[in-house]
ZADRENPA-750028 format. One line per 4 residues: number of its first residue (from 0); their letters; for each residue x, y, z of N, C-alpha, C. Coordinates in steps of 0.2 Angstrom, whole numbers, padded with zeros to 4 digits. Layout:
<recs>
NUM = a = X:Y:Z:X:Y:Z:X:Y:Z; ...
</recs>
This chain:
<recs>
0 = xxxx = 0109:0021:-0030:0105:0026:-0034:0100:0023:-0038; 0103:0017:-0043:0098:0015:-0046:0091:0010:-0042; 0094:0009:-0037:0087:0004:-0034:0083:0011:-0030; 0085:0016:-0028:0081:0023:-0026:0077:0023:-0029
4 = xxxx = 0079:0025:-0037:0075:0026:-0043:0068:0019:-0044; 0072:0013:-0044:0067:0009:-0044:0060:0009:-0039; 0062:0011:-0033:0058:0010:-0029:0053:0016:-0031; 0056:0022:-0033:0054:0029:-0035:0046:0027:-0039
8 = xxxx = 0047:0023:-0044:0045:0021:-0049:0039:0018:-0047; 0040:0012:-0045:0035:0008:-0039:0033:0008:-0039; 0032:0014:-0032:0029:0019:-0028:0021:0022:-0034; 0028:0026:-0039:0023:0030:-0041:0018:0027:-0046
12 = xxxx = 0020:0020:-0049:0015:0018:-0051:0008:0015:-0048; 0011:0014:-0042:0005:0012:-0036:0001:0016:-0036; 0000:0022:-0035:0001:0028:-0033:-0004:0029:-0041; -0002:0030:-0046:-0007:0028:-0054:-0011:0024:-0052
16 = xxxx = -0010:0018:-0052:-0016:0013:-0052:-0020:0016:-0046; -0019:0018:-0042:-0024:0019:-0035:-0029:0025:-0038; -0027:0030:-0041:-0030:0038:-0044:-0035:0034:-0051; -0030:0029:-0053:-0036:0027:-0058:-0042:0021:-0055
20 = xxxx = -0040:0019:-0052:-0046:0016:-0047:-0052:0021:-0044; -0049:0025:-0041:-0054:0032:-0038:-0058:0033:-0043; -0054:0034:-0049:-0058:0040:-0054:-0063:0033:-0056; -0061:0027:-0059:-0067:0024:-0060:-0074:0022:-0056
24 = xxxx = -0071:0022:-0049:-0076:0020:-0043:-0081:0026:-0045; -0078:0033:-0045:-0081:0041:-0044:-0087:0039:-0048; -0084:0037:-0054:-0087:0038:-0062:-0094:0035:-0062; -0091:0030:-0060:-0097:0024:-0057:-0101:0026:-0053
28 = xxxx = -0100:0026:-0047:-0106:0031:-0042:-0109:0037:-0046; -0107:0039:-0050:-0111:0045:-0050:-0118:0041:-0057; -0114:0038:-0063:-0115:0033:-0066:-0124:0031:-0063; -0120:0027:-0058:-0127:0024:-0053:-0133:0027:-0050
</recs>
């Protein structure tokens, strides 16, 4: 259960840093 969780975690910080990536790429293009 606990390594579930960790993986859970992981995941979902990948999953953050990917969305904040987007949004500044977005940001940027439009920026440009």
């Amino acid at each position: 259960m606990k390594g579930e969780k960790m993986v859970f975690r992981k995941s979902l910080l990948k999953l953050a840093v990917f969305a904040l990536g987007a949004c500044v790429a977005f940001s940027n293009a439009n920026a440009a």
